[in-house]
N, C-alpha and C positions, 0 to 999 in steps of 0.2 A: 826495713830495708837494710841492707848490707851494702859496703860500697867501699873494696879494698881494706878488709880489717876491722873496720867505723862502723860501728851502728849509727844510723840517723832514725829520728824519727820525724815525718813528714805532720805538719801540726797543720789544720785546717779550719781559719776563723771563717763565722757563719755572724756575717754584721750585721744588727738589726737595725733599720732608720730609728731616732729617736721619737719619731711623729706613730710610728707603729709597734712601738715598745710595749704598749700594753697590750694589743692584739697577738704577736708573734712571739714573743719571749719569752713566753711561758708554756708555747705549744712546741715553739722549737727545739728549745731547753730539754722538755720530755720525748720528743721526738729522737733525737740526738745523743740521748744520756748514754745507751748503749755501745755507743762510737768511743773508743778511745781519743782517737787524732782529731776529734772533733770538740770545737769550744764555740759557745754561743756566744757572741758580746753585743753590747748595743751602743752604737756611736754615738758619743757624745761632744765633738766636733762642733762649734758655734760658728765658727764662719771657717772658707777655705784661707787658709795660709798665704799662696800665693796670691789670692786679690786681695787680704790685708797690707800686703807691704808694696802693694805694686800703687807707683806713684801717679797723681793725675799727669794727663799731658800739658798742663801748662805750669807745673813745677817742674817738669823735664827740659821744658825751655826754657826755664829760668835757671837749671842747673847747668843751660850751654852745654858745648859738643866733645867738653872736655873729658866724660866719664864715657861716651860710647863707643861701642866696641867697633872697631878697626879691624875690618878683611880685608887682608893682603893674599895677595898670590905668591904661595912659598915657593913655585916650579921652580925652579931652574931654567934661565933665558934659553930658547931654542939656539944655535948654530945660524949665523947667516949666512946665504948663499944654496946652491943646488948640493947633491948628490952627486959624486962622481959616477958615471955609466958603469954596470958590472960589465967583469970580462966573460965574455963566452965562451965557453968550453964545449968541447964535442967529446 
């Protein structure tokens, strides 16, 4: 692919589950050999990231309301009062 001057080239992972790693990975692997942009890999990921660091709810409440996060409304206060009438024109 070309893209103003740049060559890229577009790289395509084909994830294998690690529970199906001996069934796929070696069908896929030959499947796919022909494919340049193509790479087989097999995850090996032990748990997901975000639920290891994500904390119980009752450590939350014991850390109090001093670390969460604050939505304010950045608008800009309206104008009080009406609209003056437009003038009509003919």
């Amino acid at each position: 692919m070309r893209d103003a001057g740049n060559i890229t080239h577009t790289m395509i992972y084909c994830v294998v589950p690690r529970e199906l790693e001996g069934d796929l990975y070696e069908k896929l692997s030959d499947y796919y050999s022909d494919e340049d942009g193509v790479t087989v890999i097999v995850d090996r990921r032990h748990s997901d990231r975000r639920a290891r660091n994500r904390r119980s709810s009752t450590a939350r409440a014991v850390s109090g309301d001093a670390q969460r996060r604050v939505t304010r409304d950045r608008r800009r206060a309206r104008v009080t009062g009406d609209a003056p009438p437009l003038a009509l024109t003919s």
